[in-house]
C-alpha positions in Angstrom: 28.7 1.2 97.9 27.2 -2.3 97.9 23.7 -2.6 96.6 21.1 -5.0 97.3 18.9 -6.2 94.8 15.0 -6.4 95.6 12.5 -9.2 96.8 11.3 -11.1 93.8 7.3 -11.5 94.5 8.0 -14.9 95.6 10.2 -14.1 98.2 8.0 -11.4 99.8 5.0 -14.2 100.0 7.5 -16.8 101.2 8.0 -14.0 104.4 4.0 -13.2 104.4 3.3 -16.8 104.7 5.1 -17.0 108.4 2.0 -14.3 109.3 -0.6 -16.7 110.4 2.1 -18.9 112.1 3.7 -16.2 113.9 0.4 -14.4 114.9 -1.5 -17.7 115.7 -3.7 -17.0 118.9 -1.4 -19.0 121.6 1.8 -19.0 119.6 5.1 -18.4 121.5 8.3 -17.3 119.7 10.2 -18.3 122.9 10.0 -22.2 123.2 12.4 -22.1 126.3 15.3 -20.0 128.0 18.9 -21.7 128.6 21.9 -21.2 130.8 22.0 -18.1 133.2 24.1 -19.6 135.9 26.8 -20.2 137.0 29.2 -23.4 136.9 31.6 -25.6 139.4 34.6 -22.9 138.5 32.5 -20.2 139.1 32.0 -18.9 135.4 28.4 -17.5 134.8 26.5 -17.9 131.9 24.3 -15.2 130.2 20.8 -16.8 129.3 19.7 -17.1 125.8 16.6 -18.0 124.2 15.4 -21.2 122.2 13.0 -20.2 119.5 10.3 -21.4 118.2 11.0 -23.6 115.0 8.7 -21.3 112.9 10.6 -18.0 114.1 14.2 -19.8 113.2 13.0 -20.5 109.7 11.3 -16.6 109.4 15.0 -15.3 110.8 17.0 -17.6 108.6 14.8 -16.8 105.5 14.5 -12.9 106.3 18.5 -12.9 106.5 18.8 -13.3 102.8 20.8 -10.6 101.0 17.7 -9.7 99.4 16.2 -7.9 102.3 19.4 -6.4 103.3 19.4 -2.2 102.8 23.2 -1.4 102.9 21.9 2.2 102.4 19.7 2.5 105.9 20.3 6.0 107.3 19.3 5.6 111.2 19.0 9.4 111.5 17.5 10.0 108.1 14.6 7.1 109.2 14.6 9.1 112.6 13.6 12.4 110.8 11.5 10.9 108.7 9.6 9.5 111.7 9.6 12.6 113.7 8.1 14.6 110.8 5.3 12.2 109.7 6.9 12.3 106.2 5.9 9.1 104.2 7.7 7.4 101.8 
């Protein structure tokens, strides 16, 4: 199974750093919506969102193999959740 490896302490503050940015009083993640209709032949268009510059560098950045968990049980996370149990 393919293993991760773990944040260095500089990537976890590079993530923390987005925290007053993306919790600003006002801020918006959503700068816009796009598409959702439909054209001259008829073909609709599902809408998507345009983000916020900060939230596309927080994605891009949270992406990284680094905070990838290729072992994630769903159903273990679930049971751990319904029981209270802590890490």
């Amino acid at each position: 199974m393919t293993k991760s490896r773990l944040p260095t302490s500089d990537e976890i503050a590079e993530l923390v750093a987005f925290l007053p940015r993306l919790y600003a009083e006002g801020f918006e993640p959503v700068d816009c919506r796009m598409g959702g209709g439909q054209d001259a032949n008829g073909v609709f268009s599902l809408p998507w969102p345009e983000y916020n510059q900060a939230v596309t560098d927080f994605m891009h950045i949270a992406g990284r193999e680094c905070w990838l968990d290729f072992e994630y049980d769903p159903e273990a996370a679930h049971q751990m959740l319904l029981n209270h149990e802590t890490i």
